[in-house]
C-alpha positions as CSV (number, residue, x, y, z in Angstrom):
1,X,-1.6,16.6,9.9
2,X,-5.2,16.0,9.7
3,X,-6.6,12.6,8.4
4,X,-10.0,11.9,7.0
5,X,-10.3,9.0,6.3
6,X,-8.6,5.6,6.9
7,X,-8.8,2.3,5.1
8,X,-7.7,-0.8,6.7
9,X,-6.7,-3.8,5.0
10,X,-5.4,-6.6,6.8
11,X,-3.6,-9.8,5.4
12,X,-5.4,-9.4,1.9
13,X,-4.4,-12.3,-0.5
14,X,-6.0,-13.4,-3.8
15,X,-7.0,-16.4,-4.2
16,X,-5.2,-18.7,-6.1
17,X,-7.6,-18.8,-8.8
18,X,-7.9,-15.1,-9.3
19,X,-4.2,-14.8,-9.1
20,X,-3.6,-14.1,-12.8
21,X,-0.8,-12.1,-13.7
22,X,-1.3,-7.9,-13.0
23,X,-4.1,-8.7,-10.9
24,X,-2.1,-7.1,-7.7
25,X,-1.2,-4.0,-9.6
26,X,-5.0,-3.5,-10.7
27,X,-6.3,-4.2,-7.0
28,X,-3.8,-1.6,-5.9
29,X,-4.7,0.5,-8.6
30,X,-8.4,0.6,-7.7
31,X,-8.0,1.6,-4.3
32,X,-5.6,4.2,-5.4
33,X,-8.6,5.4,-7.1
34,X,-11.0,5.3,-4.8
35,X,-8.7,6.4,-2.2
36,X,-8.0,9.8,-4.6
37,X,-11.8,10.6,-5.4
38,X,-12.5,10.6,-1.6
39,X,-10.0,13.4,-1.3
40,X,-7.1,11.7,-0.2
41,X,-3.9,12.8,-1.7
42,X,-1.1,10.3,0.2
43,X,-1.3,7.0,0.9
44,X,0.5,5.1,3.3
45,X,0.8,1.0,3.8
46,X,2.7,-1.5,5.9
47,X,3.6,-4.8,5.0
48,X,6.4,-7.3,6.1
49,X,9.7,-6.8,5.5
50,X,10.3,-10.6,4.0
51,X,7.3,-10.6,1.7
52,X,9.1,-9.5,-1.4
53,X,6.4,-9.8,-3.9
54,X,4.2,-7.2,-2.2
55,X,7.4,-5.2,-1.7
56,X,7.8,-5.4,-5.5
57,X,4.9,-4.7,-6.5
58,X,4.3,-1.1,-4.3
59,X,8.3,-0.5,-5.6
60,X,7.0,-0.9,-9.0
61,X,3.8,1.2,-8.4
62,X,5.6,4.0,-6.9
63,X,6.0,3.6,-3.7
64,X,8.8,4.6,-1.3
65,X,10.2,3.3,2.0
66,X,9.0,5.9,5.1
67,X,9.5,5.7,8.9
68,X,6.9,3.9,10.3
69,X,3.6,5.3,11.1
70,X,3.2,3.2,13.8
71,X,4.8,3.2,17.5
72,X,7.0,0.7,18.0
73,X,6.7,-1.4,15.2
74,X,10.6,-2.9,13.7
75,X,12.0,-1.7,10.8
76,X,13.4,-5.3,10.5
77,X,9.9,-6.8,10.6
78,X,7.8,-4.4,9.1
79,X,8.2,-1.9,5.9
80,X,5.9,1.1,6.1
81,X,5.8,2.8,2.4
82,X,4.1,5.7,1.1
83,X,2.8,7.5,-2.3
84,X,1.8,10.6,-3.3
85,X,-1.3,10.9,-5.1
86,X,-1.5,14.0,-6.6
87,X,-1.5,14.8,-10.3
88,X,-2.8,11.2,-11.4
């Protein structure tokens, strides 16, 4: 498998102010996006296994539970999930 390019987003939040309902799904969104007119056609996150509302929200954008990408990391910890991108 050959990568091009790799974001890396670490802890994002919205601020309280900004969190209006649906603004999650159209950050996501956006990099979904970007991520798809810079060639990319899978995308691939990680996020903790007890933080159900970012769980919820990938669930509801698609997104399916994969083995880890990472070396290591606990499947009771962490949740590494991944989307296709092709045909948006």
């Amino acid at each position: 498998m050959v990568v091009s390019l790799i974001w890396c987003l670490l802890d994002h939040q919205i601020r309280r102010s900004l969190n209006t309902p649906g603004a999650g799904q159209a950050i996501l969104r956006a990099l979904e996006d970007a991520a798809q007119r810079r060639g990319s056609r899978r995308i691939i996150l990680e996020t903790g296994s007890r933080n159900r509302s970012a769980l919820a929200l990938y669930d509801k954008a698609g997104y399916a539970q994969v083995e880890s990408y990472v070396t290591g990391r606990d499947p009771q910890i962490n949740r590494a999930l991944s989307k296709t991108l092709q045909g948006r």
